[in-house]
C-alpha positions as CSV (number, residue, x, y, z in Angstrom):
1,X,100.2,106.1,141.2
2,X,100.3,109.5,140.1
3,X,103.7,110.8,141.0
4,X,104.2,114.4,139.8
5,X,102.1,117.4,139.1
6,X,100.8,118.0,135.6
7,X,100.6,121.2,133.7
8,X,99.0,121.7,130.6
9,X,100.5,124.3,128.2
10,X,98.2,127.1,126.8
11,X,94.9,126.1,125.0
12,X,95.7,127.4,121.5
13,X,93.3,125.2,119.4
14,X,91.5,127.7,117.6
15,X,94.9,128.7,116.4
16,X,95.7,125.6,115.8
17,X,92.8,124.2,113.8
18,X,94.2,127.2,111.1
19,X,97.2,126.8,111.2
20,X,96.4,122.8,110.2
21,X,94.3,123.6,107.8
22,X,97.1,126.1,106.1
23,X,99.9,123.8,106.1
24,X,97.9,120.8,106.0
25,X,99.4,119.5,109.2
26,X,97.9,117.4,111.9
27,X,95.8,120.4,114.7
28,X,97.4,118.4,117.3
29,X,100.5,118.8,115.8
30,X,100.4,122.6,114.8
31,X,99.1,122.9,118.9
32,X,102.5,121.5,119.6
33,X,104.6,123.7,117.4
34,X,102.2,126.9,118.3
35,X,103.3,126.0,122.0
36,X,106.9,125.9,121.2
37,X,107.0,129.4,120.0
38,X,106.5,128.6,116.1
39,X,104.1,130.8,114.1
40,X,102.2,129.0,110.9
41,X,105.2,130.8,108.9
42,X,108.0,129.5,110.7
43,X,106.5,125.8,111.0
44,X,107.9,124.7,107.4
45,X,111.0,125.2,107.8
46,X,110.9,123.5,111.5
47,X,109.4,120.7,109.8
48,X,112.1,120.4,106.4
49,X,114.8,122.4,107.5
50,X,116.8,124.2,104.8
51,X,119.6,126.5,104.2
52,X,117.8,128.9,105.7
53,X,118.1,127.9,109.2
54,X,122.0,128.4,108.7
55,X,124.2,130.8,110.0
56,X,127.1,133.0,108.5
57,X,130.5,131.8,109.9
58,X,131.7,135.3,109.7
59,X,129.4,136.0,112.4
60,X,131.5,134.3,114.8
61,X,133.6,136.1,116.7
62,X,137.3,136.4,115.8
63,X,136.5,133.9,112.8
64,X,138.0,136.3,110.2
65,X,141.7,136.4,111.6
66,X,141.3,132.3,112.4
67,X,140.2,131.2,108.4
68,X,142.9,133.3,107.4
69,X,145.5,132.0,109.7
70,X,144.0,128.2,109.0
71,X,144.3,129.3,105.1
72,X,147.9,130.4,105.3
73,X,148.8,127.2,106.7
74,X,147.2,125.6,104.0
75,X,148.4,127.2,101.4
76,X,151.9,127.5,102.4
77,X,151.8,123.6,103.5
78,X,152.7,124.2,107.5
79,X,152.4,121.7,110.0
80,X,149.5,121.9,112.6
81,X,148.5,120.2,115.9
82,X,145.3,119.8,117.0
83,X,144.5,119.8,120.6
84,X,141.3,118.1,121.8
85,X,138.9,117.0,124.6
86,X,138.4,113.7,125.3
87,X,134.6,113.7,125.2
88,X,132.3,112.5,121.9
89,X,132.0,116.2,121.2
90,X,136.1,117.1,121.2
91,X,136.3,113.6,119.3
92,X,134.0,114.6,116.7
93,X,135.8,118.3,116.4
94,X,138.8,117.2,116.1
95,X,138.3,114.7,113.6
96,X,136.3,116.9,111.2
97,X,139.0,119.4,111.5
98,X,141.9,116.6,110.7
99,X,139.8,115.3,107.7
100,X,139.6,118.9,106.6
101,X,143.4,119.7,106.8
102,X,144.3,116.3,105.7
103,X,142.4,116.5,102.5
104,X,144.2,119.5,101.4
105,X,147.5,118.0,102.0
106,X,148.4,119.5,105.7
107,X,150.8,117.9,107.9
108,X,148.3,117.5,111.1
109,X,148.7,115.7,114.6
110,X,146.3,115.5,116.7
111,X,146.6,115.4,120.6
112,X,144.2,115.1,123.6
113,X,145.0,115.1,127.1
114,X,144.5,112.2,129.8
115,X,141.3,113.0,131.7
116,X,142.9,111.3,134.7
117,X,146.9,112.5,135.0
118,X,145.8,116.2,132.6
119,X,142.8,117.1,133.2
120,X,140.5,119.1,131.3
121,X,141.8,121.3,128.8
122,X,145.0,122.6,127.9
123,X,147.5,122.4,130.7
124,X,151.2,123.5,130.2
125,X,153.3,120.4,130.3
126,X,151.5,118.9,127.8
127,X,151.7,122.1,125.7
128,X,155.2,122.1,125.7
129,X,155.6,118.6,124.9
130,X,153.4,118.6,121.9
131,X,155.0,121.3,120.7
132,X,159.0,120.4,121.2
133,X,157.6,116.9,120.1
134,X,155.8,117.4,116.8
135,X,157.0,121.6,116.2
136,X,154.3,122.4,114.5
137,X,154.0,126.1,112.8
138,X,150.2,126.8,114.2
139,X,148.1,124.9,117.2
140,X,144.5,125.2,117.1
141,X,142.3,124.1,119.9
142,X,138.8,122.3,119.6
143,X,136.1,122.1,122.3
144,X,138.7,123.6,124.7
145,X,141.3,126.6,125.2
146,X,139.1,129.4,125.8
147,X,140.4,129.5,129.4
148,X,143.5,128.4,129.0
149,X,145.2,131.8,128.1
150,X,148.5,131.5,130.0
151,X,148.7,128.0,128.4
152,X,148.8,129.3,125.1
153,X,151.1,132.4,126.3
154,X,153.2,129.4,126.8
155,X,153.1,128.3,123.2
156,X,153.4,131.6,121.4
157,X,156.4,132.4,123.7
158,X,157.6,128.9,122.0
159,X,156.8,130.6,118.8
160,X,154.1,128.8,117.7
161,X,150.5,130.2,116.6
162,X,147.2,129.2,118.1
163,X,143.6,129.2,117.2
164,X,141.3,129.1,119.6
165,X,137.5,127.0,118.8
166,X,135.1,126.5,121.7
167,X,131.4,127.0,122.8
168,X,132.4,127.2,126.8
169,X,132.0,130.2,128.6
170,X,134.6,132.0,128.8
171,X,136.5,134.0,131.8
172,X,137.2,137.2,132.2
173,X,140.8,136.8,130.7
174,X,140.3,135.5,127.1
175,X,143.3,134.0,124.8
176,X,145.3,136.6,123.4
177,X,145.0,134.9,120.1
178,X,141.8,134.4,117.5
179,X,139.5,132.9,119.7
180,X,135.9,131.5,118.2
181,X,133.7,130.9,120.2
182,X,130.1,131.8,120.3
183,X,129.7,132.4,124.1
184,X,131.9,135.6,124.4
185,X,129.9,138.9,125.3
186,X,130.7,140.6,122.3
187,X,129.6,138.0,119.8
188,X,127.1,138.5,117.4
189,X,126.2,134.5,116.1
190,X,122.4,134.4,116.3
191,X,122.5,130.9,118.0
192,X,125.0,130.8,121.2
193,X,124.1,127.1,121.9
194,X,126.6,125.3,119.4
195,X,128.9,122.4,120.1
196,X,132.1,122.3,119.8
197,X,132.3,120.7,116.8
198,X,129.9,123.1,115.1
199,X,132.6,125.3,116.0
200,X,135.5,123.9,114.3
201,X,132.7,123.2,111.4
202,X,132.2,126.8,110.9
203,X,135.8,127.8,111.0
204,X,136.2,124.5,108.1
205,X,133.6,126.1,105.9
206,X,135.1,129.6,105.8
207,X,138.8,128.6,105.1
208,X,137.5,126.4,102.3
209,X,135.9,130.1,101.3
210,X,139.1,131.9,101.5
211,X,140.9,129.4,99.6
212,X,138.5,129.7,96.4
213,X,136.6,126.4,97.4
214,X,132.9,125.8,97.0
215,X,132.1,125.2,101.1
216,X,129.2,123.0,100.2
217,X,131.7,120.2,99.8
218,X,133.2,120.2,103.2
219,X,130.0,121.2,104.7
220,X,128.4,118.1,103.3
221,X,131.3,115.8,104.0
222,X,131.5,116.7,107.4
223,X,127.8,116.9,108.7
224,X,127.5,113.6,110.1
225,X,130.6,114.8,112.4
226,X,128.7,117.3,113.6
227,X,125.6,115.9,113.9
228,X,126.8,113.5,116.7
229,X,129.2,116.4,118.2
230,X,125.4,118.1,118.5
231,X,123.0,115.4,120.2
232,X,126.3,113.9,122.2
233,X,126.9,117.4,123.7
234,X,123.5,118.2,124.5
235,X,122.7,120.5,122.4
236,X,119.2,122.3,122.0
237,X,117.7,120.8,118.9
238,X,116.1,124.0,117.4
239,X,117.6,126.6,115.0
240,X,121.1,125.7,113.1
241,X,121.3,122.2,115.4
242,X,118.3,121.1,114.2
243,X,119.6,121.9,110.6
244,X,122.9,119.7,111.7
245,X,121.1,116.9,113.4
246,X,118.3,116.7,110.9
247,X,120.3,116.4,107.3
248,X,123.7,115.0,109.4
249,X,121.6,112.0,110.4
250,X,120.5,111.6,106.7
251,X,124.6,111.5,106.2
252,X,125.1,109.2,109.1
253,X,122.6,106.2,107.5
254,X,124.9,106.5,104.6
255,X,128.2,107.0,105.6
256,X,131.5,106.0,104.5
257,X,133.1,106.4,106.8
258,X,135.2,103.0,108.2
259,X,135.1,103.2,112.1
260,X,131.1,104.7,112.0
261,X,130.5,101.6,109.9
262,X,132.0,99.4,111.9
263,X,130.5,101.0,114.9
264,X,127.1,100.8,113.8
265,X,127.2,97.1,113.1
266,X,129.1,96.1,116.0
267,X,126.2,98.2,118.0
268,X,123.2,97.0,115.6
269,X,122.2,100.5,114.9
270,X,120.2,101.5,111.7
271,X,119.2,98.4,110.7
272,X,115.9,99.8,109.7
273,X,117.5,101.9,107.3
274,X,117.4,105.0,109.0
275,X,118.9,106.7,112.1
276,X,117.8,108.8,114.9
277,X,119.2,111.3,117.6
278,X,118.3,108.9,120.3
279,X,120.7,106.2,118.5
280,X,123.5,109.3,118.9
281,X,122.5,109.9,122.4
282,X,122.9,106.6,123.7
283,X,124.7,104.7,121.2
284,X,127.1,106.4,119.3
285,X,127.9,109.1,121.8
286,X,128.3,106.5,124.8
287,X,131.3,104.3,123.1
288,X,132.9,107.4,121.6
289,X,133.2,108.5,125.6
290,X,133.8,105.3,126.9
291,X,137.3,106.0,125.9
292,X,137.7,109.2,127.2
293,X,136.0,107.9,130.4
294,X,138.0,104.9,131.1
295,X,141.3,105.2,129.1
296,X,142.3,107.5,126.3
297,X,140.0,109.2,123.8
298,X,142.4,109.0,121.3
299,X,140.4,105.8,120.3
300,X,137.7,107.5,119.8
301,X,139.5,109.6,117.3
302,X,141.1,107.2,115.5
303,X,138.5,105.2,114.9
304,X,136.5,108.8,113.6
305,X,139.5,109.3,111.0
306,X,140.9,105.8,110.2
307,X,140.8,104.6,106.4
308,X,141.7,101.2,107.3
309,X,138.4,98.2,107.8
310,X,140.5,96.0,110.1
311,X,141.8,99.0,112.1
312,X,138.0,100.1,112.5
313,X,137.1,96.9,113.5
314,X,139.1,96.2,116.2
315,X,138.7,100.1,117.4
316,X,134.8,99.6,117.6
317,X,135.2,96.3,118.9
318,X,137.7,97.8,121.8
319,X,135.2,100.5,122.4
320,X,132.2,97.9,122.3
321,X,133.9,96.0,125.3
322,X,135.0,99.8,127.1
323,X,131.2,100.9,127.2
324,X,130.2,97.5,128.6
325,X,132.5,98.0,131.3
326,X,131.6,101.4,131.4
327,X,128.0,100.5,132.2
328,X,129.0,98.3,135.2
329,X,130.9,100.4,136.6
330,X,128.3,103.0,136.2
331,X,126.1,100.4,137.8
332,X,128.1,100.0,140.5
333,X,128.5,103.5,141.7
334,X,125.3,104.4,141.1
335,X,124.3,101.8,143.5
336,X,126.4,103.7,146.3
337,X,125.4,106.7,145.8
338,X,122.1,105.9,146.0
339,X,123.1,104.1,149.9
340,X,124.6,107.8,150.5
341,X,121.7,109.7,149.6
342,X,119.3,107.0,151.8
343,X,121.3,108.4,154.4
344,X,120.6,112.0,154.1
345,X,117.2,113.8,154.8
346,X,115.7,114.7,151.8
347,X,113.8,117.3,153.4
348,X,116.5,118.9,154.6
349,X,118.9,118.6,151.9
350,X,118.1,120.6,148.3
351,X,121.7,120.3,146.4
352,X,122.9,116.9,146.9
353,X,125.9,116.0,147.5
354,X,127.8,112.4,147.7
355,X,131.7,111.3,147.7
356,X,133.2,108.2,148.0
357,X,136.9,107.6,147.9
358,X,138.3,105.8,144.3
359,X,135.2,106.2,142.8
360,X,135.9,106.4,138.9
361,X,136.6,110.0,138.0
362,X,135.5,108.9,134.5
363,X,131.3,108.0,135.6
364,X,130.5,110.9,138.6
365,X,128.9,112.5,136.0
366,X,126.7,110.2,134.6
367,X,126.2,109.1,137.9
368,X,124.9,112.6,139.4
369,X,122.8,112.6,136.3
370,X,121.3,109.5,137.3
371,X,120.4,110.8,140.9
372,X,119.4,114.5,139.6
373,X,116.9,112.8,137.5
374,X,115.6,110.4,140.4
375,X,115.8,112.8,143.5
376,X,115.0,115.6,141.0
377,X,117.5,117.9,142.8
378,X,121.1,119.3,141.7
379,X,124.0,117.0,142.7
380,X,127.6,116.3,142.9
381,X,129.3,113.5,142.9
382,X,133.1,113.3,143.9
383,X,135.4,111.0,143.8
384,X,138.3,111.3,146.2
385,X,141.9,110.6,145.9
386,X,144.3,111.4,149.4
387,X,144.1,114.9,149.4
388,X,142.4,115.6,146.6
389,X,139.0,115.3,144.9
390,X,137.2,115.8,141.6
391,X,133.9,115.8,140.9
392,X,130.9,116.8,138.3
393,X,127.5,117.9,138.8
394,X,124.2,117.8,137.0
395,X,121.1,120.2,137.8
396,X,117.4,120.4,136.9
397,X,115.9,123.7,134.9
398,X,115.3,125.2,138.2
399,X,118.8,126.1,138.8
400,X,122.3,127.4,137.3
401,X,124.7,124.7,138.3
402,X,127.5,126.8,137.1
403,X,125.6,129.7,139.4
404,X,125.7,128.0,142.4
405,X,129.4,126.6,142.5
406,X,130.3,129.9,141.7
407,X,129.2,130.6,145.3
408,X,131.1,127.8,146.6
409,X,134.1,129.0,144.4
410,X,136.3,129.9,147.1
411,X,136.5,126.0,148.2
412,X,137.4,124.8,145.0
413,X,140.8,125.0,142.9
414,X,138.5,125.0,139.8
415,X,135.3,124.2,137.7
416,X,133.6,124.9,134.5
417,X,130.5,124.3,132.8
418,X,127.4,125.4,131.8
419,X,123.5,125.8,133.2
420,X,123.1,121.8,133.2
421,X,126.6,120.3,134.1
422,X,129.7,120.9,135.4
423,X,133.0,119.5,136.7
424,X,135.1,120.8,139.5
425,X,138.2,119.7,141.9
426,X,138.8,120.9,145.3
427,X,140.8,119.7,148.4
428,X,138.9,116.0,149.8
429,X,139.4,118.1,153.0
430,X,136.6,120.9,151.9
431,X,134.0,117.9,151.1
432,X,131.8,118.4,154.4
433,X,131.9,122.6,153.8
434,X,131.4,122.4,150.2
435,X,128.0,119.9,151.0
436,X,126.4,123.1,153.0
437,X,127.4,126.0,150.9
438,X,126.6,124.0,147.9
439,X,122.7,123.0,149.8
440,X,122.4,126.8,150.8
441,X,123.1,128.1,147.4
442,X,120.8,125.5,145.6
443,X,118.4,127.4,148.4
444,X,118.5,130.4,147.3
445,X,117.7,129.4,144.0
446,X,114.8,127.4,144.1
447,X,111.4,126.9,146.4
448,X,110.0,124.0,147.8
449,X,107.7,123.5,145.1
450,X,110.2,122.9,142.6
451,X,111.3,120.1,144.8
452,X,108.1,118.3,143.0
453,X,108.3,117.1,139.3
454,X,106.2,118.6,136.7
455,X,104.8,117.5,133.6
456,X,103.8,119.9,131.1
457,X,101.5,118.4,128.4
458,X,101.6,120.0,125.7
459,X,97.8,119.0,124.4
460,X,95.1,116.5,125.5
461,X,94.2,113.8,123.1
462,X,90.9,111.0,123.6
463,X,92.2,107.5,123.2
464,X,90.7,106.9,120.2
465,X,92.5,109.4,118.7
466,X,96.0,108.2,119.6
467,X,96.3,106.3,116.0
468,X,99.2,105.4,113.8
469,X,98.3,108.1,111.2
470,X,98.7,110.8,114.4
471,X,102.7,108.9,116.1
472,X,103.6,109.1,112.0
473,X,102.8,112.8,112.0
474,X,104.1,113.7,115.1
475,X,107.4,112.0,114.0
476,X,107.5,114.6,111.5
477,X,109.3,117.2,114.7
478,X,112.0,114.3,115.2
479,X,115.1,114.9,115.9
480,X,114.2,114.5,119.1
481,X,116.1,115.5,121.9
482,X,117.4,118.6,124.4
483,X,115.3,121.9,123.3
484,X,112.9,119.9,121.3
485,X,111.7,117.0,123.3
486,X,109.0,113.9,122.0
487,X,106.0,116.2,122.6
488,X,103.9,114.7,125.5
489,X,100.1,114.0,125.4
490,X,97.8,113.9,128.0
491,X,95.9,110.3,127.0
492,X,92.2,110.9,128.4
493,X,89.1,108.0,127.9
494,X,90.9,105.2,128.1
495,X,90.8,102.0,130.4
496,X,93.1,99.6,131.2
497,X,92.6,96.6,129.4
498,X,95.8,94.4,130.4
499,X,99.0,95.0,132.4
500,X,102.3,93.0,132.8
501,X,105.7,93.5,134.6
502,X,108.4,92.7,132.3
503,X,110.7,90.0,132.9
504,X,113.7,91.6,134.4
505,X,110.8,93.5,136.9
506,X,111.5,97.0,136.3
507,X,109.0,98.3,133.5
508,X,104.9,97.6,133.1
509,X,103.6,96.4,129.5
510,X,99.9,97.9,129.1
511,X,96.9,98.1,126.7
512,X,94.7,100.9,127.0
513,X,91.0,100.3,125.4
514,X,90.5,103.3,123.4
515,X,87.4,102.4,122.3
516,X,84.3,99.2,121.9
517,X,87.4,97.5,119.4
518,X,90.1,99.8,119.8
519,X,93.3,99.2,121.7
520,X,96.7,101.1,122.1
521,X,99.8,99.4,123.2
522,X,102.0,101.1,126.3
523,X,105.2,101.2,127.9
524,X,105.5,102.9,131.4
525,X,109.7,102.3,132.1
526,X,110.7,101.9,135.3
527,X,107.3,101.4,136.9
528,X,107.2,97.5,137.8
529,X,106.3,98.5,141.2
530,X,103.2,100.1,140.1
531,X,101.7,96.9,138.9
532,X,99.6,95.7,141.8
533,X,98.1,99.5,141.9
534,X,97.0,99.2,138.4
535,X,93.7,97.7,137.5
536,X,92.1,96.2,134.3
537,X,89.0,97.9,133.8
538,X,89.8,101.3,135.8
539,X,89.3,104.3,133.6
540,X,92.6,106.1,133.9
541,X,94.5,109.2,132.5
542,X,98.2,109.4,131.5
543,X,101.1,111.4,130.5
544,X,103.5,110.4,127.8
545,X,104.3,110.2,124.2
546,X,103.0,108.6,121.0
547,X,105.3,107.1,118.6
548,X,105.8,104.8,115.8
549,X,106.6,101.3,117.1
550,X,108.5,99.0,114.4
551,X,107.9,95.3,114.8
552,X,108.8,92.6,112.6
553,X,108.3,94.9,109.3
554,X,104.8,96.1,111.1
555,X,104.1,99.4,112.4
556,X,101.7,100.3,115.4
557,X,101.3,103.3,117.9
558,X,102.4,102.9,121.3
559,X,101.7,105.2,124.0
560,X,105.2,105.5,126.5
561,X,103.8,106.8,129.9
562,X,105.7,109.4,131.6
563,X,102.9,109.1,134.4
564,X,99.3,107.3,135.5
565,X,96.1,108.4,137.6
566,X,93.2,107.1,138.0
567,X,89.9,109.3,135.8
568,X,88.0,111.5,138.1
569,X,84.7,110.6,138.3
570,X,81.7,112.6,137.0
């Protein structure tokens, strides 16, 4: 059964057992926090994030001539355009900023290009026609533009001004305008890893300064904006993002906000009353994409920044039906992919990579996610069109995805991205020499052994010790998510005392006996083929997390198994 190798993190109980006794915390949940690079002093404000964790805008580089610019146009009334991306996190940005310039009386428009016929980013037709089109006095980008400097040479030679916001990485040739973003070499923001959004956030909070407001307001009214900008961008939840996520999902359970509303009913999302970063990451997030992915994300903004219930309605309801067919299509090409990679020999191949012609430019990603995770390898996935090809890529921790096309750069018109993902075009005809290049430099970069999954527990706990009182205080580190992960357990004494393959086939139901009465209810996803190997009455082991399971207005502890071996003996 057991399918990957498991690692415990450092033995720090002593510490631990002090550092519980301190704060008056749970030992096993101080271990966890200890292991995550907290000391006893830091773990309050982990746990109940405050001001504190919060970051001066000024920091940002450039910020100073961008509030003042944004201010001027406030205060003297000028028209702006807002140009955006057309994923959740350029929604969310360029919605904040709209609500922000629209409550003080702004003319604003707001524009985002067409992933299919534009592209990512800024590109200079559409430039042009925004601007002849609308003639706005000042452009400002959000979640894009930090690479798009001849672009917005284009504009100012138009005679417009532009402020730059984004969190990508930027090229050796920046804007020649106020450009925020947190990932330039000379910037001195404490916490690079910041969404776009956040971005746009910051730059919200110090205009409101320079115009004599109280940035509290906006920085309250805004949160929830940023809070799903955060979790859908993948974000590391530690820091200022776990300040954003923590009070912006407080915000979120009680918005006002028409579309959310809408969206969260139509989606049946907090209907306990509360809401949590995994309803962002793969509800929320998802339909504000599906736009983007499969027609225009200017749905996605509209419904972020419309006042009207029936709009909202019938905007949640239109990206209700997109995300279903998103999912099928998904589905679909997933499938493929999967018959391409059967093809190929594993051992051979490190960086996978699969194409297939007309495959939906708007899903390669989540696709290459899908066989990253299950091959546990960096791949690309492209979808070709005649001559030409795009395509996006997802990697493990081992290796820099953005690293390794960078050796392949010189068969590709373009990419960008980060550690994690990345998108990227090139010629359909440089398919079969980008597929070795891209295998050797995924070589270089890794050994054979990191071919092999691991699991690092973060501490051991007996069965009988995997209670409700213990998933309620390990809750207490939610949000959950990228850079602060549901801590995993390694569940020891315990035995199987039932198993059962769900109906649809694909996931195992299981007790564990903790104890002579005790029992502890499992989940091990994806795992229905494991059920003839699993015996009631073997002794077993597993890896996995503890959580609060809410059923019918009861609460229980159930163990979700990352992974399952039978006890050694003796």
């Amino acid at each position: 059964m057991r399918s990957s190798i498991w690692r415990p993190a450092a033995d720090r109980r002593d510490e631990a057992r002090q550092a519980a006794r301190d704060l008056a915390i749970d030992p096993v949940v101080a271990h966890i926090l200890l292991n995550r690079g907290l000391t006893p002093e830091a773990m309050p404000e982990f746990l109940r994030p405050t001001l504190a964790s919060l970051h001066d805008p000024a920091l940002l580089p450039d910020m100073a001539p961008a509030a003042e610019r944004l201010a001027t146009a406030v205060r003297e009334q000028q028209s702006v355009c807002i140009y955006g991306d057309y994923d959740a996190d350029g929604s969310t940005a360029g919605a904040l900023l709209y609500k922000f310039l629209l409550a003080r009386g702004v003319k604003v428009n707001y524009y985002v290009p067409d992933r299919f016929d534009e592209g990512y980013g800024l590109n200079a037709g559409a430039v042009i026609r925004v601007l002849t089109q609308h003639k706005p006095n000042l452009m400002v980008t959000v979640d894009c533009g930090v690479s798009g400097a001849a672009e917005i040479e284009t504009a100012v030679s138009l005679g417009v001004d532009v402020i730059v916001t984004d969190h990508h990485l930027p090229p050796e040739r920046l804007p020649a305008v106020p450009t925020v973003d947190p990932q330039r070499a000379e910037s001195q923001y404490p916490q690079k890893e910041i969404c776009g959004a956040a971005v746009a956030y910051k730059l919200c909070l110090k205009t409101a300064e320079l115009l004599g407001e109280d940035p509290k307001v906006p920085a309250a009214e805004l949160l929830e904006l940023v809070a799903i900008g955060t979790v859908a961008d993948i974000m590391p939840l530690v820091g200022e993002n776990r300040f954003f996520v923590y009070h912006g999902l407080k915000r979120l359970g009680r918005t006002t906000s028409p579309g959310l509303l809408a969206m969260l009913q139509i989606a049946g999302l907090g209907k306990s009353g509360r809401l949590s970063a995994r309803d962002i990451g793969f509800g929320i997030g998802p339909r504000l994409n599906a736009a983007g992915r499969l027609e225009t994300a200017r749905a996605a903004f509209d419904l972020l920044t419309t006042e009207d219930n029936q709009q909202a309605w019938e905007l949640a309801d239109s990206l209700e039906k997109l995300n279903r067919e998103r999912r099928e299509v998904e589905s679909r090409l997933t499938d493929l992919a999967h018959e391409r990679v059967r093809n190929l020999s594993l051992h051979e191949k490190w960086g996978l990579v699969v194409s297939g012609d007309g495959w939906h430019e708007g899903v390669v990603g989540l696709v290459a996610s899908r066989l990253c995770q299950r091959y546990h390898r960096p791949t690309l996935v492209i979808s070709i069109s005649g001559e030409n090809a795009k395509g996006s890529g997802r990697s493990t921790n081992v290796v820099d995805l953005h690293a390794a096309l960078n050796d392949c750069a010189d068969l590709l018109t373009g990419f960008g991205g980060h550690h994690h993902a990345a998108g990227f075009s090139l010629p359909a005809a440089n398919i079969e020499a980008l597929c070795e290049r891209f295998d050797a430099a995924v070589r270089s970069r890794m050994t054979e052994d990191d071919l092999t999954p691991v699991v690092e527990y973060e501490c051991a706990v007996k069965g009988r010790m995997a209670t409700l009182e213990l998933a309620r205080q390990l809750a207490a580190l939610e949000p959950f998510g990228h850079g602060n992960p549901a801590p995993v357990l390694k569940l020891t004494d315990v035995e199987i005392a039932s198993v059962r393959v769900t109906n649809d086939g694909n996931h195992l139901q299981l007790s564990f006996r903790t104890d002579m009465r005790g029992q502890l209810k499992a989940f091990w996803p994806q795992a229905g083929q494991n059920a003839e190997r699993v015996e009631v009455g073997a002794r077993v082991e597993a890896v996995g997390s503890l959580a609060v399971d809410s059923w019918n207005g009861e609460e229980r502890a159930q163990f979700t198994v990352s992974d399952l071996r039978y006890a050694s003996r003796g």
